[in-house]
N, C-alpha and C positions, 0 to 999 in steps of 0.2 A: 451464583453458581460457581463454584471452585472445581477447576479442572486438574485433575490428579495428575502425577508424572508422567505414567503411561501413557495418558492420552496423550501429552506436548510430545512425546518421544514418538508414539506411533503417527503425530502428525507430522515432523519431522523426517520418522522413514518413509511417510508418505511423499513430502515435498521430494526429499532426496530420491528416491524411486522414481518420480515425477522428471525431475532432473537430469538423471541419468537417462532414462529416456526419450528426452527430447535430444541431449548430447550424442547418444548412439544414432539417432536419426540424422541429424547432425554431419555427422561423419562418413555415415552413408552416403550420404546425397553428394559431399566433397568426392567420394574415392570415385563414385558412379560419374560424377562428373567428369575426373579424371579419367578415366575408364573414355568414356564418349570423346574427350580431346584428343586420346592415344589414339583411339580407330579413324579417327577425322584426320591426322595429318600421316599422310603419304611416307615417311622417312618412316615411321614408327608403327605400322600395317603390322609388320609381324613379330612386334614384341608380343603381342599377347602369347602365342604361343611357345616364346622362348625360354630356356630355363633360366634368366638372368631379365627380370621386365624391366622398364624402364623407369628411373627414379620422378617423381612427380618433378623436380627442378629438370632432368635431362627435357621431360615433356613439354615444361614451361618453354625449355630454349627450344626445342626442336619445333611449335607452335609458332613462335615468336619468327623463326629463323623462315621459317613455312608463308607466313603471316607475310612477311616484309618480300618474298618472292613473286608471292600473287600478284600484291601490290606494283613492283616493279613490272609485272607482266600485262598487268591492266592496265599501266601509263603507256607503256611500247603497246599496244594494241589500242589504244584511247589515237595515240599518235600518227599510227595504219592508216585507222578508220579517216581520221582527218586530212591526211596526206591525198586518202582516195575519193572524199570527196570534194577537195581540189582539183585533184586530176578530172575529175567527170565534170566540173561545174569548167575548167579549162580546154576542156576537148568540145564540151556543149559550145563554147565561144566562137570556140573556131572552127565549129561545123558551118558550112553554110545553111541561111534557112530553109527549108522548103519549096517547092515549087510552090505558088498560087493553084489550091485547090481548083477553082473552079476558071475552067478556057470556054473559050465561047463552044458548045456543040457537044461539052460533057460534064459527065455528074462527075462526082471525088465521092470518095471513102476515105478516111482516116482512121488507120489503128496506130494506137501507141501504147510501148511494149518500156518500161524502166525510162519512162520521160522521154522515151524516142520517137518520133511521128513519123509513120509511116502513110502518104498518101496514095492511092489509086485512084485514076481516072479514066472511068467508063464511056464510052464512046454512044452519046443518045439520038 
């Protein structure tokens, strides 16, 4: 079977249709992206609405710029959190311990409240 010109040509503007198609999808899904990284970094909240938006490299830096802030922010607070549980594992030390729950002639109760024991002793 011998296929005539038009058919190569109309399979062709087939592929190319085909092509273009999946390229404009393509390009959507970058700008939509774009789009979703603008609204996610705080510096750049109201360019959507400005007459002048922001160029997809401004957004790269302003992300990037955004990006390395967190991160400095989540070390200093990595570093807090460690500090404070130093200090509480330090002050635990040198708390004294407890009485002896139990004296001759009473019962104890123990509540504890953030690793702290608190004992009562009921008189039987």
């Amino acid at each position: 079977m011998v296929s005539s010109s038009s058919d190569i040509t109309a399979k062709g503007a087939d592929k190319r249709a085909h092509h273009n198609a999946l390229e404009r999808k393509r390009r959507d899904h970058i700008k939509d992206s774009f789009h979703s990284l603008r609204d996610s970094v705080p510096a750049l909240q109201g360019e959507k609405q400005s007459i002048k938006q922001a160029s997809r490299a401004q957004i790269l830096d302003k992300a990037t710029e955004y990006i390395q802030y967190m991160r400095r922010k989540n070390h200093t607070h990595q570093q807090i959190k460690m500090t404070c549980r130093a200090l509480v594992i330090h002050s635990l030390l040198l708390t004294p311990p407890p009485p002896s729950p139990f004296h001759q002639g009473q019962l104890a109760s123990c509540f504890c409240v953030s690793r702290k024991c608190v004992y009562i002793s009921f008189p039987f």
